[in-house]
C-alpha positions as CSV (number, residue, x, y, z in Angstrom):
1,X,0.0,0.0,0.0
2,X,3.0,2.3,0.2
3,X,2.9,2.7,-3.5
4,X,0.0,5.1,-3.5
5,X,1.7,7.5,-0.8
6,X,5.5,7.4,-2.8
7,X,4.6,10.5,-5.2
8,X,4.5,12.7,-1.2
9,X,8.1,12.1,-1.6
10,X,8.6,14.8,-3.9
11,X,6.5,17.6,-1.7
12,X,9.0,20.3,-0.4
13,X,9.2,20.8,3.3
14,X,7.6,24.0,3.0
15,X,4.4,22.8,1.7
16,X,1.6,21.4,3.3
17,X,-0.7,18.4,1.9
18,X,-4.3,17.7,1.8
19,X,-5.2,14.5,1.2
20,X,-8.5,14.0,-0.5
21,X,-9.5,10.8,1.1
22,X,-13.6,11.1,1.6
23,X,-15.2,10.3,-2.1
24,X,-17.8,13.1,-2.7
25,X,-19.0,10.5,-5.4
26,X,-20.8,7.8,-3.9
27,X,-22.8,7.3,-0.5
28,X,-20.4,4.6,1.0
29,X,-19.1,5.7,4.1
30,X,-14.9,5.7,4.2
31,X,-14.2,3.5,7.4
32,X,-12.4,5.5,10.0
33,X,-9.3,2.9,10.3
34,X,-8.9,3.0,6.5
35,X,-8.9,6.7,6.5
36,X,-6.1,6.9,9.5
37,X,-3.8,3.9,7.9
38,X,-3.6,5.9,4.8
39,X,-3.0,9.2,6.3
40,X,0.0,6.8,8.7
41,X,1.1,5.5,5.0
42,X,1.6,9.5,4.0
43,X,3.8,9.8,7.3
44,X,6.5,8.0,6.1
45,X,7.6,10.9,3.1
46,X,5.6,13.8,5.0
47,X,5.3,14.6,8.9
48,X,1.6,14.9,10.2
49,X,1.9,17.9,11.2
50,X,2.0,19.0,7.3
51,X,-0.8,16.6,6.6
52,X,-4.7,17.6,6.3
53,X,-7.6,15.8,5.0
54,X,-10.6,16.7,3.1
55,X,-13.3,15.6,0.8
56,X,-11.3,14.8,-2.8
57,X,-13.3,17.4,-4.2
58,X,-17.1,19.3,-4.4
59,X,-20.1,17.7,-3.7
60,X,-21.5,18.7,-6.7
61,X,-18.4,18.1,-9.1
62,X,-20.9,18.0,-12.3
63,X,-23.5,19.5,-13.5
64,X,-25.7,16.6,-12.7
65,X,-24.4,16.4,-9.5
66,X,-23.1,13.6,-7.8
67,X,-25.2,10.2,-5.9
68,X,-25.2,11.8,-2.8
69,X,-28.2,13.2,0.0
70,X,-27.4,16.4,1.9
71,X,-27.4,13.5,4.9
72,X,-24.7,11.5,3.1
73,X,-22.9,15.2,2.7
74,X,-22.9,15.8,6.2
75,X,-22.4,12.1,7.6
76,X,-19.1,12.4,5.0
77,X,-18.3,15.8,6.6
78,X,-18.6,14.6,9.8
79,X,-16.6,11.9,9.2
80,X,-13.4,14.2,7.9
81,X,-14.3,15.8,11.6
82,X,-13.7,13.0,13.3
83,X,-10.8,11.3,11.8
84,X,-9.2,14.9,12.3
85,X,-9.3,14.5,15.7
86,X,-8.2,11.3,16.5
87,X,-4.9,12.2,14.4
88,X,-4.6,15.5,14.9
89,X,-5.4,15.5,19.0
């Protein structure tokens, strides 16, 4: 699973780096441990503390819109919340 995390390596240290790890595509819930294993893979080329994490992108990143209630938006929101502060305490 390191493979997805090697292209971090080339971040500068003066940069910070938002992971997009919450799909803003489908319903499905990310599961918390998945979310903090890959943000731990990102460790290893850059420290936490320049780490964030966010949705990968708009909730409505078509003009169709995406699969997604304003309940599943906010459960997904949430979740970023929560993951936040069980890494970042």
């Amino acid at each position: 699973m390191i493979g997805r995390a090697q292209p971090l390596r080339h971040v500068p240290d003066d940069k910070t780096v938002v992971l997009g790890l919450i799909s803003t595509k489908r319903p499905q819930m990310e599961a918390p441990e998945d979310l903090i294993r890959r943000i731990t893979e990102a460790t290893r080329f850059v420290p936490l503390e320049r780490l964030a994490l966010s949705p990968q992108c708009g909730f409505a990143s078509s003009i169709v819109g995406n699969d997604l209630s304003i309940e599943d938006e906010r459960r997904k929101l949430e979740r970023v919340c929560e993951t936040a502060r069980r890494i970042w305490k």
